[in-house]
C-alpha positions as a Markdown table, in Angstrom:
| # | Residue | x | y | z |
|---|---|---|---|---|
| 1 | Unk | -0.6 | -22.1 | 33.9 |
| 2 | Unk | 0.5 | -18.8 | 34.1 |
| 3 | Unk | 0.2 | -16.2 | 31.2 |
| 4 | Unk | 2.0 | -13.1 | 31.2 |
| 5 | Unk | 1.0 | -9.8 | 28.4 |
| 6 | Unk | 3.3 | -7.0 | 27.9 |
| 7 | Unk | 2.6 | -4.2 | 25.4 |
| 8 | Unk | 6.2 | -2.8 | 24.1 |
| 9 | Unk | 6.6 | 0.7 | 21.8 |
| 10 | Unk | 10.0 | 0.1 | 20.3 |
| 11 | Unk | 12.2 | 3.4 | 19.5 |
| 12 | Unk | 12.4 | 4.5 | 15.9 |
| 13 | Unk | 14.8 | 3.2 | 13.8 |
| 14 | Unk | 16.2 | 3.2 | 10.4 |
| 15 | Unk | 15.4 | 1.4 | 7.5 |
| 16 | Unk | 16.9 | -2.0 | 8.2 |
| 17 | Unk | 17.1 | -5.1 | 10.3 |
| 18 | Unk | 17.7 | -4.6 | 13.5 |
| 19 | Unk | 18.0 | -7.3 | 16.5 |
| 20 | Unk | 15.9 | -6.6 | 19.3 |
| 21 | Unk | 16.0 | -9.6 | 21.7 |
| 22 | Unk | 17.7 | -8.0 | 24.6 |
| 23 | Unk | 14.5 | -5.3 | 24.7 |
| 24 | Unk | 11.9 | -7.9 | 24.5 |
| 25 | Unk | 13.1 | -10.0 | 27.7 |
| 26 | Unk | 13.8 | -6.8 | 29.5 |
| 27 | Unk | 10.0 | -6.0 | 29.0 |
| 28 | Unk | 8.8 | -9.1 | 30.3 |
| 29 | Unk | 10.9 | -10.0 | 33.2 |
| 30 | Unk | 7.9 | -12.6 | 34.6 |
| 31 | Unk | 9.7 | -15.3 | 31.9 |
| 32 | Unk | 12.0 | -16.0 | 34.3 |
| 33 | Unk | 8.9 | -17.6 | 36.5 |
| 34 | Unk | 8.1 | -20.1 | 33.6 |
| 35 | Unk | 9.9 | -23.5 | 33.4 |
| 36 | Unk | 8.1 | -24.6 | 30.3 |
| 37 | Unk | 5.9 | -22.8 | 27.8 |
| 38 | Unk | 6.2 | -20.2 | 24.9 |
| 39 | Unk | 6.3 | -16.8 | 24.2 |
| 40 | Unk | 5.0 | -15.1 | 20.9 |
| 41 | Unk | 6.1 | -11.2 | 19.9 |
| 42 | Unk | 3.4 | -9.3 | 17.6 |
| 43 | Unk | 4.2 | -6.3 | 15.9 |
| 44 | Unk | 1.1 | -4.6 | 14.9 |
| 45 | Unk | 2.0 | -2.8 | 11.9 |
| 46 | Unk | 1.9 | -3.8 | 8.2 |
| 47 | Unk | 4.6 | -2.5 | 6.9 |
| 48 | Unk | 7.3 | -3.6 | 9.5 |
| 49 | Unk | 7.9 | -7.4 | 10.0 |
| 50 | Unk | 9.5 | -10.1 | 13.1 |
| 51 | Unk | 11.6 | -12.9 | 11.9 |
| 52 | Unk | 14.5 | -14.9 | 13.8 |
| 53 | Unk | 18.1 | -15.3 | 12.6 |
| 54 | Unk | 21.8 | -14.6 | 12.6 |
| 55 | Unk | 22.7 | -12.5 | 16.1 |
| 56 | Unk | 26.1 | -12.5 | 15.7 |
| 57 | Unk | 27.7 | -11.3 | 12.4 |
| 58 | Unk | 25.6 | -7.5 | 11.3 |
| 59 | Unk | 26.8 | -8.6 | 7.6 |
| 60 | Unk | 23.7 | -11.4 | 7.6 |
| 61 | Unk | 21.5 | -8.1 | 8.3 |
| 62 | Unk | 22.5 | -5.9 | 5.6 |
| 63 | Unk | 22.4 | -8.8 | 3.4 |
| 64 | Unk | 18.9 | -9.3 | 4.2 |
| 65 | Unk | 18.3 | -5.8 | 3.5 |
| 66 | Unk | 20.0 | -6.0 | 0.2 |
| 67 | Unk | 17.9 | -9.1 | -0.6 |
| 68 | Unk | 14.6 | -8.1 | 0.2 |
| 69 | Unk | 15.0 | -4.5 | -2.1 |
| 70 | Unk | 16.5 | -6.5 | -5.1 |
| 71 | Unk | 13.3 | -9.0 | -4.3 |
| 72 | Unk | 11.0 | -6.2 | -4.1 |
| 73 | Unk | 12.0 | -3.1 | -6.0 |
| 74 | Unk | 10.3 | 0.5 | -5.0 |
| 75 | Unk | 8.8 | 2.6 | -7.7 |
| 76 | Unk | 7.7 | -0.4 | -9.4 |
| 77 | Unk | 5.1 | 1.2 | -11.8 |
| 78 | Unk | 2.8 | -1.9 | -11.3 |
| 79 | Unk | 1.9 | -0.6 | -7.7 |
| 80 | Unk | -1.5 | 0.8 | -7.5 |
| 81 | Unk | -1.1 | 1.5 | -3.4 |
| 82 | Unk | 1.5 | 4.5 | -3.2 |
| 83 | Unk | -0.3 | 7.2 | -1.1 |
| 84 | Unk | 2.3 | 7.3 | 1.2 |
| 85 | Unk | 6.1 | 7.4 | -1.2 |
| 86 | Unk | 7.7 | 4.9 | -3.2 |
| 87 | Unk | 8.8 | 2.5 | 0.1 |
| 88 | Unk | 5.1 | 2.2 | 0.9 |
| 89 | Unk | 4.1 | -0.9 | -1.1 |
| 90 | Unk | 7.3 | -2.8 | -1.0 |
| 91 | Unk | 7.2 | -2.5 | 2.6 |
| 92 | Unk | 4.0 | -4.1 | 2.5 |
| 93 | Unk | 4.9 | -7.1 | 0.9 |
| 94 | Unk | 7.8 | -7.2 | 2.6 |
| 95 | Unk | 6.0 | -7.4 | 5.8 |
| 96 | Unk | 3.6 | -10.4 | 4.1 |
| 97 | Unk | 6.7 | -12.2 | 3.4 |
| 98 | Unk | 8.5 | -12.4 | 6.8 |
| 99 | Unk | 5.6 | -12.8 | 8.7 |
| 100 | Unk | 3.6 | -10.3 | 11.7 |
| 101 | Unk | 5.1 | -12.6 | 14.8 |
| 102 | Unk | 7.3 | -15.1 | 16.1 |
| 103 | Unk | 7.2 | -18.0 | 18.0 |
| 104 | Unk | 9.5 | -18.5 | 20.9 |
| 105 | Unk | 10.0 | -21.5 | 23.6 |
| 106 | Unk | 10.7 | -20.8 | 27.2 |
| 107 | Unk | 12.5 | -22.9 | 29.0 |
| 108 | Unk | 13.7 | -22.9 | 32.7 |
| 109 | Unk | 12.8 | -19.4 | 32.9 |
| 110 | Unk | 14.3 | -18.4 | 29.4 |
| 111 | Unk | 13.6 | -18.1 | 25.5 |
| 112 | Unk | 15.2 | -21.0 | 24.1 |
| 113 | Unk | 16.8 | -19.4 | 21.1 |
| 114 | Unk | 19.8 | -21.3 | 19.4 |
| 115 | Unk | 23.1 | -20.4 | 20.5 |
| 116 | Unk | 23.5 | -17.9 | 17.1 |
| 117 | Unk | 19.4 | -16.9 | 17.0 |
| 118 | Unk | 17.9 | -13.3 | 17.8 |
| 119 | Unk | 14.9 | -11.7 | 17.2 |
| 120 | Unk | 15.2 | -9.0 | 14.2 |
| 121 | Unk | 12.6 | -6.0 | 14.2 |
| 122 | Unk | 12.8 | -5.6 | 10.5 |
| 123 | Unk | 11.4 | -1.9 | 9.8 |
| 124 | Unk | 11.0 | -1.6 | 5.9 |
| 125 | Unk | 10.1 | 2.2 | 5.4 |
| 126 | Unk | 12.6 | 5.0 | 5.0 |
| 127 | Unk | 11.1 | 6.9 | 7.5 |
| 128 | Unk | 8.6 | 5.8 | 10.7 |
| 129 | Unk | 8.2 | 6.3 | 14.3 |
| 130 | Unk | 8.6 | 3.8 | 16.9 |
| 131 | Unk | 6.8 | 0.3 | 16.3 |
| 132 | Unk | 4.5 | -1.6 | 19.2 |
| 133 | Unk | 4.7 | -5.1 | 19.6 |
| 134 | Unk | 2.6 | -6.9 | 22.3 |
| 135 | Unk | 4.7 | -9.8 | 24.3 |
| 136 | Unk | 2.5 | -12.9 | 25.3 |
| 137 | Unk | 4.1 | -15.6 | 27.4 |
| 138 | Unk | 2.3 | -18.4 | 29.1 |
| 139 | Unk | 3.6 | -22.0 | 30.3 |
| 140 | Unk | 3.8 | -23.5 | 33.7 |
C-alpha cells in the first residue's frame, strides 16, 4: 500500500464556487503511481466547504451560489455569532451543509470522477485569503 499526503494553500478567491480539480492533481502528482485506492481533499476551514458537481456549464455554479444565499440569508437577526460581518454565520452553516471533504476513487493512476464531475472549492465569505486543504491518497 502506498499513501501519499500533500498539504495545498489554495489562492484567494471570491465569494463563489469555484472548480479546483486541475490544482489538486497537480499537487499530488504520486496518483499516477496508484492503480486502485482513494483519495480524500480536506479543507480546514469552517467557513469554506468541498463538494463535487457540474464541471462543465459555470451556470450550475452561480446557481449554487444563488441557492445557498436564498437558503441561508445574512443579517438574519436570529444570529448570535457575528463578530466577524454579516457573511460570517451563514458561511458557517453553509460549510455544515456541504460538508469539510470529499471522497475520491483512483483508478489506474487517476481520480475516477464522472465524465461531467469536478471538485468545487466553495468559499462562502465576501472577503478571505487563500484556503489550505490537505490531499491524502493511498491504494496499491
Amino acid at each position: 500500500m502506498k499513501i501519499y499526503q500533500q498539504p495545498l494553500q489554495l489562492k484567494a478567491r471570491r465569494r463563489g464556487f469555484h472548480i479546483i480539480t486541475a490544482e489538486i492533481q497537480q499537487a499530488v502528482p504520486q496518483l499516477r503511481e496508484i492503480n486502485t485506492g482513494m483519495c480524500q481533499v480536506f479543507i480546514q476551514h469552517t467557513s469554506a466547504s468541498l463538494t463535487i458537481n457540474e464541471n462543465a456549464d459555470p451556470t450550475v455554479r452561480e446557481d449554487f451560489e444563488m441557492y445557498f444565499n436564498k437558503a441561508v440569508p445574512e443579517n438574519d437577526p436570529d444570529y448570535m455569532h457575528d463578530y466577524e460581518g454579516s457573511d460570517d454565520m451563514p458561511a458557517h452553516l453553509k460549510a455544515a451543509m456541504l460538508g469539510a471533504s470529499v471522497m475520491i476513487p483512483i483508478r489506474n493512476g487517476r481520480l475516477a470522477l464522472g465524465t461531467w464531475q469536478g471538485i468545487y472549492l466553495c468559499e462562502h465569505r465576501n472577503h478571505d485569503g487563500g484556503r489550505n486543504v490537505i490531499i491524502t491518497a493511498w491504494g496499491e
